[in-house]
N, CA, C and O atoms as CSV, one atom per row, in Angstrom:
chain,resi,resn,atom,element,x,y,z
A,1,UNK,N,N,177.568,-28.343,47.136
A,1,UNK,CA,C,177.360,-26.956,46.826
A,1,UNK,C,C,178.279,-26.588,45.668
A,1,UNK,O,O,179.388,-27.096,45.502
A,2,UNK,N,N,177.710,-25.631,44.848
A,2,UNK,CA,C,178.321,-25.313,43.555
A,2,UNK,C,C,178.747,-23.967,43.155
A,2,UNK,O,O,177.958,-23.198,42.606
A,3,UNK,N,N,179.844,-23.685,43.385
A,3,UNK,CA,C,180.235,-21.831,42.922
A,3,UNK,C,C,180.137,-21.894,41.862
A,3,UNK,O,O,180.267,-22.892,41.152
A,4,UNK,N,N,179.816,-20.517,41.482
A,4,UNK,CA,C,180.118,-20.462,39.779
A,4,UNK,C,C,182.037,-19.314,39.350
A,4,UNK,O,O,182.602,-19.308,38.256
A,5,UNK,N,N,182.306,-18.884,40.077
A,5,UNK,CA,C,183.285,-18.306,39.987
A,5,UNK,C,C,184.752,-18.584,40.743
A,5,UNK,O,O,184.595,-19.125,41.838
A,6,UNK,N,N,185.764,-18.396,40.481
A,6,UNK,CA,C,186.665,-18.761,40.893
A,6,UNK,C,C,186.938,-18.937,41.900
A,6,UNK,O,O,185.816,-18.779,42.381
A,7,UNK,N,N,187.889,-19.277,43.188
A,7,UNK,CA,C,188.542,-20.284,42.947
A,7,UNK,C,C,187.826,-21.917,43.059
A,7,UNK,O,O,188.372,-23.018,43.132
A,8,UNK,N,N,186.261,-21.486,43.031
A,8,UNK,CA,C,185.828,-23.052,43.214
A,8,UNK,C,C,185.546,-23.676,41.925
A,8,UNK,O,O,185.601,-24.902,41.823
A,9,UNK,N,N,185.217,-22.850,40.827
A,9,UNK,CA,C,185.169,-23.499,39.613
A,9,UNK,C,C,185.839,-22.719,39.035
A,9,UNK,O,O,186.137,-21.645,39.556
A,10,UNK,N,N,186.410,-23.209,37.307
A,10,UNK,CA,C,186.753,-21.940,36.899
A,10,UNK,C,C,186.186,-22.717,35.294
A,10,UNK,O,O,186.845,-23.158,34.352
A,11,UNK,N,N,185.093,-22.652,35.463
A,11,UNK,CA,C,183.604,-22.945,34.062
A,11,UNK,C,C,183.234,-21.545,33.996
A,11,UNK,O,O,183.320,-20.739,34.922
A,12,UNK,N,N,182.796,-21.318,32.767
A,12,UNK,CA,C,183.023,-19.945,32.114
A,12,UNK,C,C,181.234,-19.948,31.864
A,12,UNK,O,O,180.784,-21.060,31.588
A,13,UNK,N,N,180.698,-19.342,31.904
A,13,UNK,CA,C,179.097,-18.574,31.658
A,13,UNK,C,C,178.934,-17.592,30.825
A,13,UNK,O,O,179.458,-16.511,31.096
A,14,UNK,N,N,178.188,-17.747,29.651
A,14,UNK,CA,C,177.687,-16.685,29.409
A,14,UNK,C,C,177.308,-15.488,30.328
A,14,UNK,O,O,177.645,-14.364,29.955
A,15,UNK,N,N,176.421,-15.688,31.870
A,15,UNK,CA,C,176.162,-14.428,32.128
A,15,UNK,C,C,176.748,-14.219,33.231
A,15,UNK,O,O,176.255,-13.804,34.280
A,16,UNK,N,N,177.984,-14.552,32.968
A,16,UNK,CA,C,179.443,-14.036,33.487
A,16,UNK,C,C,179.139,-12.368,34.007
A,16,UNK,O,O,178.457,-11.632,33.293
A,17,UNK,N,N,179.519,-12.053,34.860
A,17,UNK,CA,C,179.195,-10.255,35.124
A,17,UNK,C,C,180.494,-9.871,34.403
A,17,UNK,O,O,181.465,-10.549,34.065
A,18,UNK,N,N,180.218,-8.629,34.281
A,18,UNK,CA,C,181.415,-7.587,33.242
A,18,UNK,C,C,182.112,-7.089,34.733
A,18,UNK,O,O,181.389,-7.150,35.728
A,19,UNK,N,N,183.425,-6.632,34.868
A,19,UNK,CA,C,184.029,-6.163,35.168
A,19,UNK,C,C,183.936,-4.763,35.447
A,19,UNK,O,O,184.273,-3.904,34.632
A,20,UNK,N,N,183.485,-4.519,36.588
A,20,UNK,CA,C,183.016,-3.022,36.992
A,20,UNK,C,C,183.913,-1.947,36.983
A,20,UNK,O,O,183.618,-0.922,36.369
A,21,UNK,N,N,185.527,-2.110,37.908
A,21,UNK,CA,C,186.800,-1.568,37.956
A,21,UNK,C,C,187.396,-0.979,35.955
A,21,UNK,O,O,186.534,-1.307,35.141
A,22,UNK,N,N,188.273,-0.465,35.499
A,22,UNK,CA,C,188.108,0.029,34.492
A,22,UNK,C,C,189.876,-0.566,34.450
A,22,UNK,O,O,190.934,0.061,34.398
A,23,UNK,N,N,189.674,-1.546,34.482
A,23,UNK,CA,C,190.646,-2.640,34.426
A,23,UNK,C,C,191.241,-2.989,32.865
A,23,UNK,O,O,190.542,-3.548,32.020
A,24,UNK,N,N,192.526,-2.602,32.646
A,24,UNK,CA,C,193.235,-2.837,31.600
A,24,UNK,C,C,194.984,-3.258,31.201
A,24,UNK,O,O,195.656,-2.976,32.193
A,25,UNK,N,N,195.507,-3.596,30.533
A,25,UNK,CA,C,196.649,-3.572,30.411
A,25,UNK,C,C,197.108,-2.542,29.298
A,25,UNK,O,O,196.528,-2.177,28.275
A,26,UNK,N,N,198.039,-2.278,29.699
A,26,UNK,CA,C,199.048,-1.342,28.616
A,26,UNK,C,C,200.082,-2.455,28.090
A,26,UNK,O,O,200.756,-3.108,28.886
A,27,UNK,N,N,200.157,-2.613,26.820
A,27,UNK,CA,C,201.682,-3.551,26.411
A,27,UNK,C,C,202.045,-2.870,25.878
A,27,UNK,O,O,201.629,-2.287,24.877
A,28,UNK,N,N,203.355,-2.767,26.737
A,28,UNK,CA,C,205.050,-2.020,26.204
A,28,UNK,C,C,205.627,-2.889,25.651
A,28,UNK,O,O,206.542,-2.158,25.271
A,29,UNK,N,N,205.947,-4.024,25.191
A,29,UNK,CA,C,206.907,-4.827,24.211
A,29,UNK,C,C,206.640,-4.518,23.140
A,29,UNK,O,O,207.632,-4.890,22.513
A,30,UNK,N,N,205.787,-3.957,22.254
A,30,UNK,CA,C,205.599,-3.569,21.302
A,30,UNK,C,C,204.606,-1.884,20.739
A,30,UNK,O,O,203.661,-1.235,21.188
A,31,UNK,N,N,205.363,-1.812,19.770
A,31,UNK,CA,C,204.819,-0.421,19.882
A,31,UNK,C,C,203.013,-0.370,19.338
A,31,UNK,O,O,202.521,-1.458,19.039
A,32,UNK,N,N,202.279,0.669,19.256
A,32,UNK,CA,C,201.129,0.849,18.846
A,32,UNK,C,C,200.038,-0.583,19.379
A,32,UNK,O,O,198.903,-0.887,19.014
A,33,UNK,N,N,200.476,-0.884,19.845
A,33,UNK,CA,C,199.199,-2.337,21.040
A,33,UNK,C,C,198.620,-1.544,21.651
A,33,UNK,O,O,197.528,-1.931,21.235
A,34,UNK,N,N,198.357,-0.728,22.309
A,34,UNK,CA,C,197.569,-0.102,23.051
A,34,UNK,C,C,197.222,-1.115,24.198
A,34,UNK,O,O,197.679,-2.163,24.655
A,35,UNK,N,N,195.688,0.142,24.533
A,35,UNK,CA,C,195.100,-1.070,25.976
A,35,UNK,C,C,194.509,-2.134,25.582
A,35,UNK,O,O,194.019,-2.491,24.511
A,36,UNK,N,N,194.646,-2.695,26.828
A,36,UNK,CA,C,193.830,-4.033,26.631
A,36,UNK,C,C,192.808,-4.508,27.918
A,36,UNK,O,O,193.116,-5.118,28.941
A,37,UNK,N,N,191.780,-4.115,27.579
A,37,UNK,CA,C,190.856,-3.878,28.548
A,37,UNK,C,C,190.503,-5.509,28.983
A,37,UNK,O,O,190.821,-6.310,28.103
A,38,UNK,N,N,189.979,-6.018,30.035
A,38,UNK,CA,C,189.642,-6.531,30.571
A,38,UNK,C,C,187.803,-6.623,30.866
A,38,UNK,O,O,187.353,-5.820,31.682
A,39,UNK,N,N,186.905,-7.526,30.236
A,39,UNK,CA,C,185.905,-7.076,30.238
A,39,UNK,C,C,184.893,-8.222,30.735
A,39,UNK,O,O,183.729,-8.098,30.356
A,40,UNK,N,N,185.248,-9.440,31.630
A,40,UNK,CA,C,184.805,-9.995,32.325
A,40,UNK,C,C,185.611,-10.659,33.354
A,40,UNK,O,O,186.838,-10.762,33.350
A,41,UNK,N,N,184.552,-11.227,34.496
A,41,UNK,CA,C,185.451,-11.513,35.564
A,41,UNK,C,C,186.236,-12.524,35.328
A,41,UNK,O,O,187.197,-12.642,36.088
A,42,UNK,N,N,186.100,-13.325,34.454
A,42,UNK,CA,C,187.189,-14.761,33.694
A,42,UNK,C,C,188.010,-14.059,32.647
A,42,UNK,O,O,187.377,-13.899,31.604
A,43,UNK,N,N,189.030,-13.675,32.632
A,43,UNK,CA,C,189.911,-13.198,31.290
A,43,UNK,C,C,191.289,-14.098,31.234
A,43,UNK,O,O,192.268,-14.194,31.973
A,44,UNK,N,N,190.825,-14.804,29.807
A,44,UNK,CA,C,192.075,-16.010,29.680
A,44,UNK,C,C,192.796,-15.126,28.330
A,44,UNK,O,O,192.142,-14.496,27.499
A,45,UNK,N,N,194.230,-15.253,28.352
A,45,UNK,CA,C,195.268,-14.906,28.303
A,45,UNK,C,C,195.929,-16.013,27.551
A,45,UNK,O,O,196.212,-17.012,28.212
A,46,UNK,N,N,196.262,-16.003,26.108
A,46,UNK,CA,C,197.439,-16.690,25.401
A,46,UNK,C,C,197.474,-16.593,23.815
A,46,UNK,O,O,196.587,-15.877,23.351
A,47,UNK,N,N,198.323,-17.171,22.913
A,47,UNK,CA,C,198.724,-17.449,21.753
A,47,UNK,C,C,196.954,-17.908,20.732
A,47,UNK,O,O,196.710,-17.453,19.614
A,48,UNK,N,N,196.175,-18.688,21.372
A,48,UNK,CA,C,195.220,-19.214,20.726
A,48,UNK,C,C,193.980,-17.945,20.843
A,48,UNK,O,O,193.557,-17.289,21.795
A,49,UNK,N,N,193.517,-17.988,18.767
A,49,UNK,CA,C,192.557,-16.653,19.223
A,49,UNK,C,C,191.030,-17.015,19.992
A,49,UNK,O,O,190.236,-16.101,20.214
A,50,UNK,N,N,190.790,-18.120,20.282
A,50,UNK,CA,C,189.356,-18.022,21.824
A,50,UNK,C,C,189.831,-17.602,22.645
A,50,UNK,O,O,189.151,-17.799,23.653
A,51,UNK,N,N,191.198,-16.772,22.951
A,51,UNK,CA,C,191.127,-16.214,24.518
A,51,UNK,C,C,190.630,-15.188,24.190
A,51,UNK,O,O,190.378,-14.871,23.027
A,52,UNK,N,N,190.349,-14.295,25.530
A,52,UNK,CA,C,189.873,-13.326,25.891
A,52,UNK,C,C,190.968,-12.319,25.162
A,52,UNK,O,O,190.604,-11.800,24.107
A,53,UNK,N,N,192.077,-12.065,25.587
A,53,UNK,CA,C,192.670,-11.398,24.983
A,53,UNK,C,C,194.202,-12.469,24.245
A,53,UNK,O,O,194.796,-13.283,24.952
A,54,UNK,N,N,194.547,-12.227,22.873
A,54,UNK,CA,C,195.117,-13.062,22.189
A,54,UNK,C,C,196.360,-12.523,22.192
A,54,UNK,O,O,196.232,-11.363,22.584
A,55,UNK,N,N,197.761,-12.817,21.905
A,55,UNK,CA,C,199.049,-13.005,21.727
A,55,UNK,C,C,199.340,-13.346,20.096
A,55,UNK,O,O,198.856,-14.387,19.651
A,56,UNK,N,N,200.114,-12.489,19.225
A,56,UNK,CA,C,200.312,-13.457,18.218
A,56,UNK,C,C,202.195,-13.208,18.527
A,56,UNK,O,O,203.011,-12.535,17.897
A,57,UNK,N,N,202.331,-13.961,19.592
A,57,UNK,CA,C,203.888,-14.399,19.680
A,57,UNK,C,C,204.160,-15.879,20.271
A,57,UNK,O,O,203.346,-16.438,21.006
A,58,UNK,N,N,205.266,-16.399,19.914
A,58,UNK,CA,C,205.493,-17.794,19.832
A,58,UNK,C,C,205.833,-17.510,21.190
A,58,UNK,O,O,205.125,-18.335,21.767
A,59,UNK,N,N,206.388,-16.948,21.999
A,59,UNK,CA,C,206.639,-17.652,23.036
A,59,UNK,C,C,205.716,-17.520,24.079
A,59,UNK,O,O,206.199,-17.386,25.203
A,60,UNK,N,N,204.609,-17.525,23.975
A,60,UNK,CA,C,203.619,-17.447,24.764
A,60,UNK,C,C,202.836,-18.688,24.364
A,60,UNK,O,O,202.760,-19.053,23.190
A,61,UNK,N,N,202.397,-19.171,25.133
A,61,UNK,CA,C,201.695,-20.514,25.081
A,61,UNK,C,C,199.777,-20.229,24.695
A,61,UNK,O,O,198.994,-19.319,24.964
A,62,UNK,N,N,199.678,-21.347,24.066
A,62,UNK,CA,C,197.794,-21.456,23.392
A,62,UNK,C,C,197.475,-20.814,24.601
A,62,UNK,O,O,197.201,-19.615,24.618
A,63,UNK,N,N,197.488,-21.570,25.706
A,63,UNK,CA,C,196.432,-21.048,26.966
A,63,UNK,C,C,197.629,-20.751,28.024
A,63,UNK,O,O,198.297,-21.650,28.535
A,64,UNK,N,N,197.817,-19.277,28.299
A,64,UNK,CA,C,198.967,-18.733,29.232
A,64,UNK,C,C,198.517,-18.763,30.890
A,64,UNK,O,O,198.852,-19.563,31.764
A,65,UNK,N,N,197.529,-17.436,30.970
A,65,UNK,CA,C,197.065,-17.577,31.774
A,65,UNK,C,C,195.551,-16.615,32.015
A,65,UNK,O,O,195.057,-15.835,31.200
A,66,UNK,N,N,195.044,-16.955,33.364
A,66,UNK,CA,C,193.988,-16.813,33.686
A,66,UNK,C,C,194.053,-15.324,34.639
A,66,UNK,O,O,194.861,-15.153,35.552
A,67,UNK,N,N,193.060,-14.355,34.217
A,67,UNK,CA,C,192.718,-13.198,35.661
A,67,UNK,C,C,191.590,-13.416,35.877
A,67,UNK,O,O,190.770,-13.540,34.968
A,68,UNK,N,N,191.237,-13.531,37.382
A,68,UNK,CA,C,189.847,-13.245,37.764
A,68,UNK,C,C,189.676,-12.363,38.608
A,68,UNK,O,O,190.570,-12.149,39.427
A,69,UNK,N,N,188.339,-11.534,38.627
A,69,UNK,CA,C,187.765,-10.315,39.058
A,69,UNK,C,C,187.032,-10.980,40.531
A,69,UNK,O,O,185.868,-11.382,40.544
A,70,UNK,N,N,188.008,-11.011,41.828
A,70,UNK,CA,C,187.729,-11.799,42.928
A,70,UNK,C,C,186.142,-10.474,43.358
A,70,UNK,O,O,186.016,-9.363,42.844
A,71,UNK,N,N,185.208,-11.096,44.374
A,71,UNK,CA,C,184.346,-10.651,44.944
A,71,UNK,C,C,184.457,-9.017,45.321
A,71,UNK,O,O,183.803,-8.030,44.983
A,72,UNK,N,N,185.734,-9.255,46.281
A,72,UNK,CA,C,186.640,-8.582,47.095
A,72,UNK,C,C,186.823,-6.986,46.043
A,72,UNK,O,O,187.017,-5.931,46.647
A,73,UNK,N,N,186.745,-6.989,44.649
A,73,UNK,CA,C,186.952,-5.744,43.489
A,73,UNK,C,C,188.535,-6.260,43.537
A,73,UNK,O,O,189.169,-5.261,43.195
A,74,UNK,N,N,189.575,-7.445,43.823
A,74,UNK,CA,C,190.932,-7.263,43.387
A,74,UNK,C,C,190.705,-8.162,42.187
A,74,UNK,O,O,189.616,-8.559,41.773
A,75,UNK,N,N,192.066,-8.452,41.630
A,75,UNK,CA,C,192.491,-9.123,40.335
A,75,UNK,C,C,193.201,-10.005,40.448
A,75,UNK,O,O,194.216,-9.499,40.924
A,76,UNK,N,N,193.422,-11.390,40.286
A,76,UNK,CA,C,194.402,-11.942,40.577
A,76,UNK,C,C,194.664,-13.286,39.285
A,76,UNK,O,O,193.895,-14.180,38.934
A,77,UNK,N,N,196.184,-12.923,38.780
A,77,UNK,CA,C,196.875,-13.530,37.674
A,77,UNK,C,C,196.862,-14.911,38.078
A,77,UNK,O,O,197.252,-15.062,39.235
A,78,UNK,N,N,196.498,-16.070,37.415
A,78,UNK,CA,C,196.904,-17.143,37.502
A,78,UNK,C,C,197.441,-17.831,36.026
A,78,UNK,O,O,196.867,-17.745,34.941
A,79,UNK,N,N,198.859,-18.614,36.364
A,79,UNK,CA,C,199.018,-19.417,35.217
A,79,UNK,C,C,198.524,-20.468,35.015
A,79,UNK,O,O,197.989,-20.923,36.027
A,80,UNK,N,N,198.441,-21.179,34.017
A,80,UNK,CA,C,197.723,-22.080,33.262
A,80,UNK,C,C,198.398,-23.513,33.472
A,80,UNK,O,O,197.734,-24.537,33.627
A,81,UNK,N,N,200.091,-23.460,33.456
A,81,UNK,CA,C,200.873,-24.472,32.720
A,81,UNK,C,C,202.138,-23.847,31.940
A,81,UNK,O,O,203.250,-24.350,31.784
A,82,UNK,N,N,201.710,-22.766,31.553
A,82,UNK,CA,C,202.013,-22.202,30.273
A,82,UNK,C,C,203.865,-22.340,30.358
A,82,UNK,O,O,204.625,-22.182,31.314
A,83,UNK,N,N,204.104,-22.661,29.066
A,83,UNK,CA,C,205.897,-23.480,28.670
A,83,UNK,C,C,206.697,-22.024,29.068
A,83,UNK,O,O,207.684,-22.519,29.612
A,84,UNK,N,N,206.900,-20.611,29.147
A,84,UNK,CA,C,207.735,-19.891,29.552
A,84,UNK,C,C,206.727,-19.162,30.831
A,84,UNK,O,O,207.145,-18.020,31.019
A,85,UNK,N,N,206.056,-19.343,31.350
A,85,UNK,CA,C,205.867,-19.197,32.751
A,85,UNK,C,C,205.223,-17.509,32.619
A,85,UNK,O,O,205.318,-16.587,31.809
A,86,UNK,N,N,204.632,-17.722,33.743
A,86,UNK,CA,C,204.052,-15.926,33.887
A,86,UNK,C,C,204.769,-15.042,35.304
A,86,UNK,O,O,204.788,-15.339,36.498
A,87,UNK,N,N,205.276,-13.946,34.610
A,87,UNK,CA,C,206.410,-13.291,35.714
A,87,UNK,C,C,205.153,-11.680,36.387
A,87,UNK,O,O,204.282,-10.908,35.987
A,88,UNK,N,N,205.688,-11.928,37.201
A,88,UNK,CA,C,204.974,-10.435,38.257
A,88,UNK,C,C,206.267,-9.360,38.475
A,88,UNK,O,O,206.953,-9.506,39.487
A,89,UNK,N,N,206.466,-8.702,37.891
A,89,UNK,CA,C,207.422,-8.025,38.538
A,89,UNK,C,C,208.661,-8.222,38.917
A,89,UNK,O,O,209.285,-7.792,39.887
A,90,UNK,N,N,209.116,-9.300,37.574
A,90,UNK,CA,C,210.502,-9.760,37.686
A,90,UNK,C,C,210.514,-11.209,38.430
A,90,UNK,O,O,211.559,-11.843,38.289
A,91,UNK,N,N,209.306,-11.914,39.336
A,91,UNK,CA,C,209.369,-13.222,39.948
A,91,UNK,C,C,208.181,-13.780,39.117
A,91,UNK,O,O,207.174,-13.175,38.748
A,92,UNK,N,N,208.526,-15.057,38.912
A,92,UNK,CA,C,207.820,-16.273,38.429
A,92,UNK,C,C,206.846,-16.019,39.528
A,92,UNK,O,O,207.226,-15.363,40.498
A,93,UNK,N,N,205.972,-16.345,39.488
A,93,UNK,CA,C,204.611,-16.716,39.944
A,93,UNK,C,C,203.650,-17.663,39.099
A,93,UNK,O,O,203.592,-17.868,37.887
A,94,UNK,N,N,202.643,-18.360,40.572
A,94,UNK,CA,C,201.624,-19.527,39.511
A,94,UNK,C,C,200.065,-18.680,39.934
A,94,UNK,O,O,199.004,-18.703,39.310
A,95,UNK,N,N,200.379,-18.022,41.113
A,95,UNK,CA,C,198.899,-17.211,41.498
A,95,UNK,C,C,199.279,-16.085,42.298
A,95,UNK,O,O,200.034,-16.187,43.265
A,96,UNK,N,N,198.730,-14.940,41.880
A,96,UNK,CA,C,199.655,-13.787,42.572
A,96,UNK,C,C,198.398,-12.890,42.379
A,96,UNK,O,O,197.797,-13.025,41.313
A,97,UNK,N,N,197.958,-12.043,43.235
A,97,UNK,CA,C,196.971,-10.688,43.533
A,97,UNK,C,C,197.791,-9.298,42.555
A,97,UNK,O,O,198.931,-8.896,42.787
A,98,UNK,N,N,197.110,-8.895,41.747
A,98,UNK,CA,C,197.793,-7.748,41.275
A,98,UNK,C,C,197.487,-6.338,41.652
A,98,UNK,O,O,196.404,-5.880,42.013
A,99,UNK,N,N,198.909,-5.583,41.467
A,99,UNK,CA,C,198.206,-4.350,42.091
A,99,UNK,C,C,198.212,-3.332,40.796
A,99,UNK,O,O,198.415,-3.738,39.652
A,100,UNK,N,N,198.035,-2.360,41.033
A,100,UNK,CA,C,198.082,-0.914,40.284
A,100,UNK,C,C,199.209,-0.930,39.802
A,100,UNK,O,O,200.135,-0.766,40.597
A,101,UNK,N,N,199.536,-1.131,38.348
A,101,UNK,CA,C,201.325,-0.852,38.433
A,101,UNK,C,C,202.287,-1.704,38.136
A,101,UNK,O,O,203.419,-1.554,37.677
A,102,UNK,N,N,201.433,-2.971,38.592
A,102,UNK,CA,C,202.590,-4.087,38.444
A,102,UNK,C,C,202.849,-4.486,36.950
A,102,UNK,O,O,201.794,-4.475,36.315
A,103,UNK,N,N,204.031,-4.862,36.144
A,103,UNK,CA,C,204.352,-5.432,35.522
A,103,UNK,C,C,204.196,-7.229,35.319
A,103,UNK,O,O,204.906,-8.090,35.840
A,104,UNK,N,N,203.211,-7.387,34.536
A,104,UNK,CA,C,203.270,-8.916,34.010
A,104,UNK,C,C,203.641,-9.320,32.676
A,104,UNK,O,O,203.057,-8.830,31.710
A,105,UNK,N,N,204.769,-10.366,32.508
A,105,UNK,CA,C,205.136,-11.279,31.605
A,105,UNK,C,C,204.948,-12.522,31.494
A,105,UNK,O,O,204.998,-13.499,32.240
A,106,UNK,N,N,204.624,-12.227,29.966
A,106,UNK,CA,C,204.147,-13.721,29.061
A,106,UNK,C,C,205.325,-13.953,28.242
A,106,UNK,O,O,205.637,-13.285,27.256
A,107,UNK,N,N,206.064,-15.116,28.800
A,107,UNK,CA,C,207.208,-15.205,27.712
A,107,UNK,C,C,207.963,-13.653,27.197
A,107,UNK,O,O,208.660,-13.037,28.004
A,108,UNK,N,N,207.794,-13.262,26.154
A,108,UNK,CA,C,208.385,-11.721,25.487
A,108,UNK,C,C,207.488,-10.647,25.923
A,108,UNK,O,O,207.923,-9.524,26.179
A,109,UNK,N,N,206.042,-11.012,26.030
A,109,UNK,CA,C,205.308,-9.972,26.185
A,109,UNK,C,C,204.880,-8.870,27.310
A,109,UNK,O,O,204.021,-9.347,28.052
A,110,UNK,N,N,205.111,-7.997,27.530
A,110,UNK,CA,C,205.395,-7.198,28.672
A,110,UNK,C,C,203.752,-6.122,28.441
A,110,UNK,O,O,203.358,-5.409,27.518
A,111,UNK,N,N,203.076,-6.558,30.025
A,111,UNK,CA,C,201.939,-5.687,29.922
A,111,UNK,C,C,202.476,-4.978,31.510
A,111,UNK,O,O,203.218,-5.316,32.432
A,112,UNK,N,N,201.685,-3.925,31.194
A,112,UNK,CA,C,201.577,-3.005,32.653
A,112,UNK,C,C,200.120,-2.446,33.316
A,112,UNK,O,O,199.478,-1.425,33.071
A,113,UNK,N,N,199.933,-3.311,34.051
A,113,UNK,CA,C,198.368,-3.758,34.530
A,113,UNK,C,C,198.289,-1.953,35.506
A,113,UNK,O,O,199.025,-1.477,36.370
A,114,UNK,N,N,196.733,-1.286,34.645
A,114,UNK,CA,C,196.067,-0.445,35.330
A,114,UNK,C,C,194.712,-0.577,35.935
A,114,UNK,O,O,193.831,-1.032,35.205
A,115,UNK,N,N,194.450,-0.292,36.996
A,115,UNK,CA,C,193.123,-0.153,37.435
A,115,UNK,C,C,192.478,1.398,37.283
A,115,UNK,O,O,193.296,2.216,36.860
A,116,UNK,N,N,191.496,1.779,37.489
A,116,UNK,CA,C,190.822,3.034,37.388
A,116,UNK,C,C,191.256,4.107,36.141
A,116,UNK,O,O,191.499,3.755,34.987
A,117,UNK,N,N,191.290,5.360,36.604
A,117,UNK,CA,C,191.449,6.217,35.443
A,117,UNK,C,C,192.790,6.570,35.560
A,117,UNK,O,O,193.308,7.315,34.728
């Protein structure tokens, strides 16, 4: 038997569903970044521009990490590998559920994950 969505595969589809929740990040490490919306249930995260959403800072790795838009309507951060690690709220984490609020780091880069309006 064959999933098409996470955690049993994580192969990417064109007809991937969009992200229903109004799911975005705010990055505070730098000024004028604005949001950063989230606009399918696979959103890869790093330095290289084929991700979903791109980094142009060195200490963030080509491929950082991964969010997926679980069944369930939650979100959950996974890292990749990535050489300075992905933090939740001040703890290293490799797979962590996010909530409303929480703070995630990429190496320097500091986002502040919103759901809804």
């Amino acid at each position: 038997m064959k999933f098409n969505l996470w955690p049993f595969s994580r192969q990417r589809r064109e007809s991937m569903e969009t992200v229903p929740a109004r799911a975005r990040f705010i990055r505070t490490d730098s000024v004028g970044k604005g949001e950063l919306r989230l606009r399918s249930a696979l959103c890869r995260l790093g330095r290289a521009p084929e991700n979903d959403i791109s980094f142009d800072n060195d200490s963030v790795s080509g491929r950082h990490a991964e969010i997926y838009y679980l069944p369930d309507g939650s979100f959950q951060i996974c890292d990749v590998g990535s050489t300075n690690g992905t933090w939740v709220n001040g703890q290293r984490i490799q797979s962590q559920l996010l909530k409303n609020g929480d703070v995630v780091e990429l190496g320097e880069v500091r986002l502040h994950f919103r759901v809804g309006d």
